[in-house]
One Martini backbone bead per residue (centre of mass of N, CA, C, O) as a GRO file, in nm:
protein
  160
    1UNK     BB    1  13.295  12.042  11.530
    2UNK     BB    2  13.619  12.084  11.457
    3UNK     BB    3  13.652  11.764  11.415
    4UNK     BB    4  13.386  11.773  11.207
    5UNK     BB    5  13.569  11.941  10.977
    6UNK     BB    6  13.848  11.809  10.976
    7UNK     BB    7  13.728  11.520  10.859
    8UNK     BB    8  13.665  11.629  10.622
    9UNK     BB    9  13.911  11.810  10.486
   10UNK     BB   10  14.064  11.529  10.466
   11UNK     BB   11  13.905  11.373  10.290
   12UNK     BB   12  13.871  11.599  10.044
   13UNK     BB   13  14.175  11.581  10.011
   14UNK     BB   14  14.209  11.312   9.923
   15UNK     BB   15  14.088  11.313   9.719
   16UNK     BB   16  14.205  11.516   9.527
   17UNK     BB   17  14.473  11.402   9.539
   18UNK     BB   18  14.384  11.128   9.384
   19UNK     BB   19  14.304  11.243   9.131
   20UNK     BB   20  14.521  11.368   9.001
   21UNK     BB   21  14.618  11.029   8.941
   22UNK     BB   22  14.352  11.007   8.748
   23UNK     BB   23  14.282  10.814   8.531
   24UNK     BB   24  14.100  10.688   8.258
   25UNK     BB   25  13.893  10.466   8.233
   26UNK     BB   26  13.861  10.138   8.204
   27UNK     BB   27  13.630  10.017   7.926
   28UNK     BB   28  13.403   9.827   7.702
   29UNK     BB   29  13.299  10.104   7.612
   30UNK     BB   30  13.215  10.328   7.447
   31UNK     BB   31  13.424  10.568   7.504
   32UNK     BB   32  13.682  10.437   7.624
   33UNK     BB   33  13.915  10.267   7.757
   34UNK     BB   34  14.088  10.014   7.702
   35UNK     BB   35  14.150   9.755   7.809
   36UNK     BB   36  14.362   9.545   7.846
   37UNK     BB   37  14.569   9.256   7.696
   38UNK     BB   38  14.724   8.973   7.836
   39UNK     BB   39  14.908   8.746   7.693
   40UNK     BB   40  15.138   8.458   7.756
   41UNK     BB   41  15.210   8.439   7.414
   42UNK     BB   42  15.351   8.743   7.314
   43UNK     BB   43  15.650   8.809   7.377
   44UNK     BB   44  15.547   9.090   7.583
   45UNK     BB   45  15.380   9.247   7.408
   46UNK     BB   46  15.107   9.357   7.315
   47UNK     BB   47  14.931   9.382   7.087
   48UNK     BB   48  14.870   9.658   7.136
   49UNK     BB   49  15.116   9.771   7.222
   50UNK     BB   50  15.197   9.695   6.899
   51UNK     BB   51  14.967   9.912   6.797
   52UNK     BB   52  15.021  10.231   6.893
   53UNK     BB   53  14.832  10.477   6.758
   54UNK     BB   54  14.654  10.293   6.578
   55UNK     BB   55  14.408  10.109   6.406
   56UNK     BB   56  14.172   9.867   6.577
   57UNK     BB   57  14.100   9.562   6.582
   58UNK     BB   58  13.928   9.365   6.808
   59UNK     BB   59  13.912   9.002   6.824
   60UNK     BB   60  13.653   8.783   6.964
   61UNK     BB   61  13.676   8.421   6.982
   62UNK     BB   62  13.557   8.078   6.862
   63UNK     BB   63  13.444   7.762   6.755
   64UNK     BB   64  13.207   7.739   6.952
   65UNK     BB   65  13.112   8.028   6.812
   66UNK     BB   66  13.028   8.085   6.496
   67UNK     BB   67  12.990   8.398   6.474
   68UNK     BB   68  13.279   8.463   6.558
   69UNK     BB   69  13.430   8.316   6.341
   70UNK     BB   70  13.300   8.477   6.066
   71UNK     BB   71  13.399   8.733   6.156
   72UNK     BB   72  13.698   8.682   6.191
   73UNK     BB   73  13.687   8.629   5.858
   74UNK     BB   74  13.620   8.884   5.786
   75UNK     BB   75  13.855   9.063   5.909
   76UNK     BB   76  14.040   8.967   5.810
   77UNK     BB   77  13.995   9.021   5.500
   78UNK     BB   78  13.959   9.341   5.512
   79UNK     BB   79  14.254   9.394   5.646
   80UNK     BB   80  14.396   9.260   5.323
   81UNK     BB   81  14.320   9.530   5.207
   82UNK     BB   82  14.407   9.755   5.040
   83UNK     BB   83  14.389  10.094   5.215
   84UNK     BB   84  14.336   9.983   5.488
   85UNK     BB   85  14.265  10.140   5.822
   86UNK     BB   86  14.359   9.870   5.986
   87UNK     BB   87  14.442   9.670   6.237
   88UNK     BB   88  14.412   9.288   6.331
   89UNK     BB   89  14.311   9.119   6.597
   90UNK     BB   90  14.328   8.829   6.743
   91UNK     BB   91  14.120   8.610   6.984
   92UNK     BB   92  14.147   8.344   7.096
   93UNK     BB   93  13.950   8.110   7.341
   94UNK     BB   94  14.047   7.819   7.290
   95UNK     BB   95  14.174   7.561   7.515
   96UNK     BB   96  14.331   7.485   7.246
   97UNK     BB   97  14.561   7.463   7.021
   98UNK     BB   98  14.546   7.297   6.803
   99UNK     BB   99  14.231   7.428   6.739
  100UNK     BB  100  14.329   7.679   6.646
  101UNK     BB  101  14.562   7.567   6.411
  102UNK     BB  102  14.353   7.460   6.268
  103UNK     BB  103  14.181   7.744   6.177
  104UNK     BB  104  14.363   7.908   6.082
  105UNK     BB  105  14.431   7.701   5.821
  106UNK     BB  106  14.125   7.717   5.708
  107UNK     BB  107  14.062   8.003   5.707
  108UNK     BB  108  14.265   8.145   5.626
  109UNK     BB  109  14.480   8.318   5.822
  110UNK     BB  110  14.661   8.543   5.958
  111UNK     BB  111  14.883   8.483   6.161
  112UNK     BB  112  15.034   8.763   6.288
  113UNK     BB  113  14.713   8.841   6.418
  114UNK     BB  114  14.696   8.556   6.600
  115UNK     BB  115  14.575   8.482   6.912
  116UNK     BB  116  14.640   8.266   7.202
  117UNK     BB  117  14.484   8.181   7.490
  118UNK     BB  118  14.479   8.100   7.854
  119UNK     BB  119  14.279   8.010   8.085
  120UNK     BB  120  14.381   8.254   8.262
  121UNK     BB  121  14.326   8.472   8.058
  122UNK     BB  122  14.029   8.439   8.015
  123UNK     BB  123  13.909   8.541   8.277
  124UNK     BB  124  14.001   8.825   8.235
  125UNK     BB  125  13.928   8.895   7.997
  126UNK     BB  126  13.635   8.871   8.024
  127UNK     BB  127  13.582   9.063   8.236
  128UNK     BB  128  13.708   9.349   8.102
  129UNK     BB  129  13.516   9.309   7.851
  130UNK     BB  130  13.240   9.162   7.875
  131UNK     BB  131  13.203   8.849   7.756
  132UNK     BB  132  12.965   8.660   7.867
  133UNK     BB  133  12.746   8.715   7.629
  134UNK     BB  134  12.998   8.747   7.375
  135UNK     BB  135  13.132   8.784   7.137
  136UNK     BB  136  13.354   9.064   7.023
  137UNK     BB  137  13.420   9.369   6.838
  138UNK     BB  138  13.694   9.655   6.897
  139UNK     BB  139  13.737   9.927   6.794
  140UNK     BB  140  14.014  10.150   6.786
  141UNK     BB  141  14.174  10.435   6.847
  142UNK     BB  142  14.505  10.574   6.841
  143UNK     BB  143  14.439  10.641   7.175
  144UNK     BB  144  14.254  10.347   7.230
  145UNK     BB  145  13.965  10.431   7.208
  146UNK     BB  146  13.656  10.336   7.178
  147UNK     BB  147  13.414  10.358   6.893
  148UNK     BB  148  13.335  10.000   6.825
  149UNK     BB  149  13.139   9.779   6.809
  150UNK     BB  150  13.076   9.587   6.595
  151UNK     BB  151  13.153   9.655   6.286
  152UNK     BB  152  13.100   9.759   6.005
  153UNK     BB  153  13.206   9.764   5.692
  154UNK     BB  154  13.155  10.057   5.620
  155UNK     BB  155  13.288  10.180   5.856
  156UNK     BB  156  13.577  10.055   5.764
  157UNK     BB  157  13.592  10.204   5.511
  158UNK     BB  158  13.653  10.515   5.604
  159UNK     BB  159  13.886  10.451   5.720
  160UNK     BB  160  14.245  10.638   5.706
   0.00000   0.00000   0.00000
């Protein structure tokens, strides 16, 4: 009896101690905080990082996925609009560079936001973001907390 009472105190204390070390879980659903993002070629921090504090739109695209490229080019649009309210990220998924940097300039996208990833990159991406079933795009508020998946114009143009 002595023994599993010590048995549980000692599980409770261990759960107990490790709790005060956890911080808020990283998970790609509104309300979570938004899981890292490292990309080989960002030349140290990462985007998210390097726009700690501000509001983030962070949209992931493909050549091949129509829609998330139209997504890409309407969002980048929206972010050059004079008193736009959040700064866009742009993660290119696909494996060629050759072809991100040709649509990057096809599409007149803004270079400074768009950034593209190593295969390597791409299949952590892939899974901590959620990504299997379709690219989207994600709100960050100042905190890093999601507050929208693919965020409409509307709900864009409140940002202040």
């Amino acid at each position: 009896m002595n023994k599993a009472l010590l048995t549980i105190a000692t599980v409770g204390l261990l759960i107990l101690f490790s709790s005060a070390y956890y911080s808020a879980p990283a998970d790609s659903r509104i309300g979570y905080k938004a899981p890292g993002l490292t990309l080989d070629n960002s030349n140290g921090l990462s985007p998210l990082q390097q726009h700690c504090g501000e509001v983030v739109l962070l949209t992931f695209w493909s050549s091949a996925d129509v829609e998330s490229r139209l997504s890409n080019k309407h969002y980048d649009s929206l972010s050059r609009v004079d008193g736009a309210g959040f700064i866009h990220v742009s993660v290119n998924m696909d494996r060629s560079q050759s072809v991100f940097d040709a649509i990057v300039t096809i599409d007149n996208l803004n270079h400074s936001s768009q950034y593209s990833t190593s295969h390597g990159a791409q299949e952590k991406i892939i899974k901590s973001w959620r990504l299997d079933e379709g690219y989207h795009s994600f709100l960050l508020d100042v905190n890093g907390k999601i507050v929208a998946v693919d965020p409409d114009d509307q709900m864009l143009a409140q940002i202040k």
